[in-house]
Structures are given as C-alpha cells and as structure tokens.
N, C-alpha and C positions, 0 to 999 in steps of 0.2 A: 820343576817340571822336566828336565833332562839332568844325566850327570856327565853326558861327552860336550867337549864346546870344539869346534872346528875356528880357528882362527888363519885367515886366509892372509897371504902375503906377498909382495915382490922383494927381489934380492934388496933393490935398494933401503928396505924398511927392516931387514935383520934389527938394527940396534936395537928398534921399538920393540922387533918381536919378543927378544927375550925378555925385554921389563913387561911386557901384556902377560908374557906365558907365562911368569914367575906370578902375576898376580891373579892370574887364573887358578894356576896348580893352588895357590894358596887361598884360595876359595873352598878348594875341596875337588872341584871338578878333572875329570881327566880331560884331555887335551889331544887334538890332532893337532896339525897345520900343514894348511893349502898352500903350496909354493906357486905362484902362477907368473908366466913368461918364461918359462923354462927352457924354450929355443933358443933363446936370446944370451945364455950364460956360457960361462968359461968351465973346462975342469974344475980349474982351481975356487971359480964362484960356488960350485956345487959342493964340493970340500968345505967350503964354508960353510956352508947350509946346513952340511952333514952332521955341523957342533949342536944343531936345533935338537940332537936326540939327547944330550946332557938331560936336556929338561924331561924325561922319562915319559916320552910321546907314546899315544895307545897307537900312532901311526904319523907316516909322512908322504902326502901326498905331493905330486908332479902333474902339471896342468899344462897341458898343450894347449895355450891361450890363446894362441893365434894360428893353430893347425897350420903347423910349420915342420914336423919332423916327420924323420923319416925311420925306418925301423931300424939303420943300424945306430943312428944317433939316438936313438929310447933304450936302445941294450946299454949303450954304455952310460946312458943317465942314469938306468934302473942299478947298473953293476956300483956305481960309484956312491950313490945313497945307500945302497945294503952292505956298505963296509960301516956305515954307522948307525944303521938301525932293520930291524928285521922286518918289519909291518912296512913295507913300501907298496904306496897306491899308485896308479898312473889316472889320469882324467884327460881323454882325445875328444878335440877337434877334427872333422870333417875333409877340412876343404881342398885336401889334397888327394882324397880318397885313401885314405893309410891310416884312418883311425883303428879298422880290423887290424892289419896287419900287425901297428904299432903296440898292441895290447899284446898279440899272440908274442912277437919279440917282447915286451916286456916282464911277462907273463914268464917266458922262456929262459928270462936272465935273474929271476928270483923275485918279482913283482908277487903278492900274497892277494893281492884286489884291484879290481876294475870298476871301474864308474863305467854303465852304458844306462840307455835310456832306449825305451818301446818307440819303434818304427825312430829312434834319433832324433827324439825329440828335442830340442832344446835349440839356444839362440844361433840365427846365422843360420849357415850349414848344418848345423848339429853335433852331436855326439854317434860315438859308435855305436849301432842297433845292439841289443839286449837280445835279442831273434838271433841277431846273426851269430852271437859271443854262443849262445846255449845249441842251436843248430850245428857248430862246430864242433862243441866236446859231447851230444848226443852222438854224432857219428865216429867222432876219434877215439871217444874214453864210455861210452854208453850210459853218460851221467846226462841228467833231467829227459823232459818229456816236453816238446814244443809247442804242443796241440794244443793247449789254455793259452798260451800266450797269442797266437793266432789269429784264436776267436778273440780277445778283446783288441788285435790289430785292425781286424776285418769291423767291429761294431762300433771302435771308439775310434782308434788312433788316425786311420785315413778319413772320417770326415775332418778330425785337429785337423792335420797336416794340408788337405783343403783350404780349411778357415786360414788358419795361419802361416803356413806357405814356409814350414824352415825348409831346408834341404839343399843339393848341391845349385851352383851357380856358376858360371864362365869365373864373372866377377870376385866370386870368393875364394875360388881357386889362386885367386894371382892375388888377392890379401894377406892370405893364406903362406906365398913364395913370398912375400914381400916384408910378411911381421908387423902388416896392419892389423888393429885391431876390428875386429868383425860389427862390435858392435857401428863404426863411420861405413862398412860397407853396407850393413841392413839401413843404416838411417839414409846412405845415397842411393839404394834401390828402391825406396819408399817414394825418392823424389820424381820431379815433372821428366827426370834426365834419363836418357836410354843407355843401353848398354855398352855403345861403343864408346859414349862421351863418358860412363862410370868410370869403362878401364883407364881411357886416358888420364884423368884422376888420377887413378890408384899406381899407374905409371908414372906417375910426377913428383909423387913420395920418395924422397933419399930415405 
C-alpha cells in the first residue's frame, strides 16, 4: 500500500537506525528518516547522523521537537546535513515564534522541503502556517495562488483550531527555551492548574 517508509528517530537510537533501515531498504521500500531533538545536538552529533545517507535516503529530515531554534542555528544544522545528503527536510515547532523564520533560513542554506500545516495545525503550539510559507513566495517569487487555501482556513480550519485549541501559549514559549517536551506542557495546560503555577513547573526543570 506505500513504497516510501519514514522511520523516525533520536540521536541516541542511530545504532538501531541502521539495522531498521538496512531491513527496510531490503524490503524493497525506499526510506526517509525523522531526526527528532535536533536543538539538543552537537556538530559533531549531526556529523554522525550525516553517515544515515550511506543507506541511500530518498531524504533526511530535522525536527524541531521542542521549538527550540533559532534561524542562525537551522542554517548551520540545514549546511552540515547537506554535506551528506541533498534531499534535506526541516519540520518547525512554534513556540518561539521562529518556525517562519526558521524554514526561510533553512530554506536559504539548501533545505529542498518544508513540513507546514493549514492555520499550524498540529500538537502544542503547532507547526509553521502552510498560508504563511505560500503568502511569502506568492509575493517574493509569484509562485502559487493563496486564495483556495483561505477559503478552507475561513470554512474548516478556525472552527478545528476553536475545538482544539493548538497555537501560541506564555507556557509553551518557555518549554520551547527550555527543551521540554510540548507534549508535558499540553498535558499540564489541560490540568486544574493555572498559568503562573504551569510556568513555575516548567521553571523547575534542569
């Protein structure tokens, strides 16, 4: 039913990756793989990662897990995976407000694709708007046409984002500085607990 498989991963699981990927490729399937935690590493961690293009990736993606970066640190994450492989993805988090930003420097340093979502949908704070990536290169480069996407913002996407409530937070902004993981900040804004007693929380975390 598919022939690409995305295999998702943190630095510390390389070893696994390559015996998963080697058993994938030899399934027959082509192969990405999700790097997720990506603030979190070293040069030389991402140098390591870089060896993940041996195994003849249709791509390699970089996830800002914890919407932690910032655009000059995505140039040089984006510059040092494309010494080892050409298809390099970025995937932004929100919570700093620098998911736009961090794409267009991505974008800028040789990044080939973007993960965004309609009105930023997705967990936590979200991901970068879809609206906002295409609003840009219609005015910069006079590529797409925004006007469809619009109409299903205005018909679908803000009653979702009503229902389900992703989008910016005090709270996720300082998860966000901190390289907590979003999903402990959505589960402690669900709770009985308000917003100054979240932050303190999230301030308590080494």
């Amino acid at each position: 039913p598919f022939s690409i498989c995305r295999l998702a991963i943190k630095y510390n699981e390389l070893p696994h990756a390559f015996e998963i990927a080697k058993y994938i490729k030899d399934k027959g399937y082509s192969l990405i793989i999700n790097l997720m935690g990506v603030s979190l590493l070293s040069d030389s961690e991402l140098i390591e990662v870089g060896q993940l293009a041996n195994l003849e990736l249709e791509a390699l993606y970089f996830a800002d897990s914890y919407g932690a970066l910032t655009p000059n640190i995505t140039k040089q994450i984006t510059s040092i995976l494309s010494q080892f492989i050409s298809n390099v993805v970025i995937h932004t988090h929100d919570n700093l407000g620098l998911a736009f930003a961090n794409c267009l420097a991505s974008i800028e340093e040789g990044a080939n694709y973007v993960d965004g979502t309609v009105l930023g949908m997705g967990r936590g704070v979200g991901n970068v708007k879809t609206e906002q990536l295409l609003t840009y290169f219609q005015y910069t480069e006079g590529k797409y046409n925004c006007t469809p996407i619009q109409k299903l913002i205005s018909k679908w996407m803000i009653p979702l984002q009503q229902k389900y409530k992703w989008g910016f937070t005090h709270n996720y902004m300082v998860s966000g500085l901190k390289h907590i993981h979003p999903l402990y900040t959505q589960t402690l804004q669900a709770s009985y607990l308000n917003s100054q007693r979240i932050e303190d929380i999230l301030m308590s975390i080494d």
